[in-house]
VEXNU-162431 format. One line per field, with one value per residue (C-alpha): z, y, x; residue in one letter. Coordinates in nm, 4 decimals. Each point is the difference from the previous one (the first is absolute). Layout:
pz: c(Z:...)
py: c(Y:...)
px: c(X:...)
zakol: c(A:...)
END
This chain:
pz: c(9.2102:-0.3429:0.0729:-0.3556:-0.2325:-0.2584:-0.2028:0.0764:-0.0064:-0.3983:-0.0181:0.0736:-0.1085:-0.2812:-0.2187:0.2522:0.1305:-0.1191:0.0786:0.0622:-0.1784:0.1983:0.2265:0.2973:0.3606:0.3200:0.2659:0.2425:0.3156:-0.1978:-0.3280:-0.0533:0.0099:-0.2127:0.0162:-0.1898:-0.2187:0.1197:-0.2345:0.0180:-0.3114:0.1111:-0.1509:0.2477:0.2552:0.2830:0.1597:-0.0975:0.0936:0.3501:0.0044:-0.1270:0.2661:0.2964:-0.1123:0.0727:-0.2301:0.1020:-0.1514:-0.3525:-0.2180:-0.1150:-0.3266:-0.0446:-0.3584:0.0087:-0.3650:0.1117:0.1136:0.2151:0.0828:0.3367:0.1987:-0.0015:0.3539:0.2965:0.3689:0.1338:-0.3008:0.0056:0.3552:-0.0196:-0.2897:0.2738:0.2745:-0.1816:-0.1240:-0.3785:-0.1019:-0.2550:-0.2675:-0.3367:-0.1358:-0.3319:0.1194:0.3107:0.3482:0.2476:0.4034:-0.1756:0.3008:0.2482:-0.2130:-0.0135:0.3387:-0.0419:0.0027:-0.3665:-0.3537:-0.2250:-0.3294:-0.2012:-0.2756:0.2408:0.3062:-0.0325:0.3428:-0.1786:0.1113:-0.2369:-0.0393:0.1998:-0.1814:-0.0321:-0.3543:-0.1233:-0.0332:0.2358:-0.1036:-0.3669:-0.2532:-0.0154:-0.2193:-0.0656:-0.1493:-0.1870:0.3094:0.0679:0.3986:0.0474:0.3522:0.1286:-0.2129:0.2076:0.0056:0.1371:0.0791:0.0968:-0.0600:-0.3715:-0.0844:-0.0088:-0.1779:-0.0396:-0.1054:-0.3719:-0.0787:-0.1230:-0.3277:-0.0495)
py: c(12.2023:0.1250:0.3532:0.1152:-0.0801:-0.2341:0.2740:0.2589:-0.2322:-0.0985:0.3585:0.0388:-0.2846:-0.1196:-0.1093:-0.2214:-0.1766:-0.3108:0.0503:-0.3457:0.0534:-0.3124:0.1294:-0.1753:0.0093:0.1020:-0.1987:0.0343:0.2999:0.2185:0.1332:0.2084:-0.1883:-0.0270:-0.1593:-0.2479:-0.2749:-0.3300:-0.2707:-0.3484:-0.1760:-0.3033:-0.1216:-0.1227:-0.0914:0.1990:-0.1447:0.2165:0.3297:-0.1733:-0.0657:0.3776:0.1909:-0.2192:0.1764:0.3776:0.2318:0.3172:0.1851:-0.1562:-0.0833:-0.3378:-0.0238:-0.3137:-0.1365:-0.2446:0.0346:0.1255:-0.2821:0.0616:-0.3836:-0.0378:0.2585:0.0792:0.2310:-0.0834:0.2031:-0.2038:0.0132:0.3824:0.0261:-0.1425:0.2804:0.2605:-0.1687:-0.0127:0.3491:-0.0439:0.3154:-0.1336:-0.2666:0.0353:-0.3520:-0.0480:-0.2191:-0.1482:0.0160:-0.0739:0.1231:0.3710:0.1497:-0.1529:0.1216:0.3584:0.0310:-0.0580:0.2749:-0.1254:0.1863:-0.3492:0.0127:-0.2833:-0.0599:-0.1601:-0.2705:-0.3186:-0.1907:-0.3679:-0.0711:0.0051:-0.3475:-0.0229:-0.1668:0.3233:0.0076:0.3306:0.2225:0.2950:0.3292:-0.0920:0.3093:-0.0219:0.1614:0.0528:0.2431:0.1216:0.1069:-0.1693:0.0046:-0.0634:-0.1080:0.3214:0.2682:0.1653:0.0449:0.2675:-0.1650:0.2332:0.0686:0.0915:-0.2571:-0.2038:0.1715:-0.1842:0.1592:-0.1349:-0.2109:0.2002:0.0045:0.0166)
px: c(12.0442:0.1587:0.1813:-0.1289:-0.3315:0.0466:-0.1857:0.2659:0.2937:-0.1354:-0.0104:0.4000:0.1482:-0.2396:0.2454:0.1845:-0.3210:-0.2208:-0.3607:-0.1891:-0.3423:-0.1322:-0.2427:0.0796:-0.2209:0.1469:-0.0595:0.2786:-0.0304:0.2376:-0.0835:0.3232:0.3059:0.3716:0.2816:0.2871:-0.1520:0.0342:-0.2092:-0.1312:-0.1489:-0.2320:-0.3182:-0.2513:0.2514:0.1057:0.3012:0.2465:-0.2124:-0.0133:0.3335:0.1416:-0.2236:0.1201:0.2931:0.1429:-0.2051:0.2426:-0.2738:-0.0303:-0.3194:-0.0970:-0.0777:-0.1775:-0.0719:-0.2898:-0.0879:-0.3166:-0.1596:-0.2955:-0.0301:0.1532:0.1456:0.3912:0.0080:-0.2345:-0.0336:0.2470:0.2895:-0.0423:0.0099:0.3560:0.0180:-0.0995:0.2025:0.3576:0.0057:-0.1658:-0.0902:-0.2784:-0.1374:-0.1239:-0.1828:-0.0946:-0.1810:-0.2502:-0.0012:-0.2037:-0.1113:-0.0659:-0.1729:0.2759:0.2921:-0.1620:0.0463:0.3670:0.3183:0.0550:-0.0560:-0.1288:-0.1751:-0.1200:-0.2457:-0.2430:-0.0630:-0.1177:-0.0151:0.1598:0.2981:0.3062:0.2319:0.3170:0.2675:0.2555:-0.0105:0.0849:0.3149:0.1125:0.1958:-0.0789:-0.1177:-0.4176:-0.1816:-0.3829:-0.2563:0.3145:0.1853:0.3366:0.1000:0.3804:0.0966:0.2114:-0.2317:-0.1936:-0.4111:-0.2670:-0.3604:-0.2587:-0.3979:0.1092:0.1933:0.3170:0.3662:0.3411:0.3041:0.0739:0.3108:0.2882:-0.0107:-0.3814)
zakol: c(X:X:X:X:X:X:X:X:X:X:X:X:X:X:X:X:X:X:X:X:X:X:X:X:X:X:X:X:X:X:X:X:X:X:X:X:X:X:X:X:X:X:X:X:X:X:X:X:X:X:X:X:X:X:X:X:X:X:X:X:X:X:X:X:X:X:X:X:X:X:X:X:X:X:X:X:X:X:X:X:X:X:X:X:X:X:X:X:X:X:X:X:X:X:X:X:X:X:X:X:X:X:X:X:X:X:X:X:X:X:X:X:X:X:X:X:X:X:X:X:X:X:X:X:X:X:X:X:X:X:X:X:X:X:X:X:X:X:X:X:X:X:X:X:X:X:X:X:X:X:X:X:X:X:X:X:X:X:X:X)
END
């Protein structure tokens, strides 16, 4: 669970925070949840999601930029089971997933735009550790982000 409010860390640190104004659903078991950005960009295919959380998470969030397509679903029970299993602290989809009610059970912070239950192409197009950005919020891999019933914060670039 996030040690502070997303409310009260916007308070503090306003100035060094990007507020996503997407209003994004949470559907994992934890609603509070932070840690270093890691980030997959992928459009309807979700290879490289399943191939990142069979991986260590060592407590990071996956950012994963679907450009908002609700068509198929990026994340499923069993892709963020292995997101639960190996130590991920959360994900945040712009885009679908799908097995909502089984991945609300789960140990695992995850909001997305949505579920669809169609399942997503697996060819492992996409890029890994690559800058996203979307609804005007850029998420570097290394930045760090705070998810919680108020929202989603990144710290901004330097320089912003």
């Amino acid at each position: 669970m996030a040690e502070i409010s997303t409310a009260d860390l916007y308070d503090e640190r306003g100035h060094e925070l990007q507020s996503l104004a997407l209003q994004l659903q949470d559907i994992g078991g934890v609603t509070g949840f932070s840690g270093p950005v890691r980030t997959v960009r992928c459009f309807q295919d979700n290879a490289l999601v399943k191939e990142v959380l069979q991986t260590p998470g060592e407590g990071a969030v996956l950012v994963i930029d679907g450009s908002g397509s609700l068509e198929t679903a990026l994340v499923g029970d069993m892709i963020a089971g292995f997101a639960a299993d190996n130590g991920w602290s959360g994900l945040v989809v712009n885009g679908a997933i799908r097995d909502r009610v089984a991945i609300g059970t789960l140990p695992l912070g995850v909001k997305a735009l949505g579920s669809n239950p169609a399942k997503s192409t697996k060819t492992g197009a996409g890029s890994l550790d690559v800058p996203v950005e979307f609804a005007g919020v850029r998420f570097e891999p290394g930045a760090f982000v705070w998810c919680d019933e108020d929202g989603v914060l990144v710290t901004k670039l330097a320089g912003e």
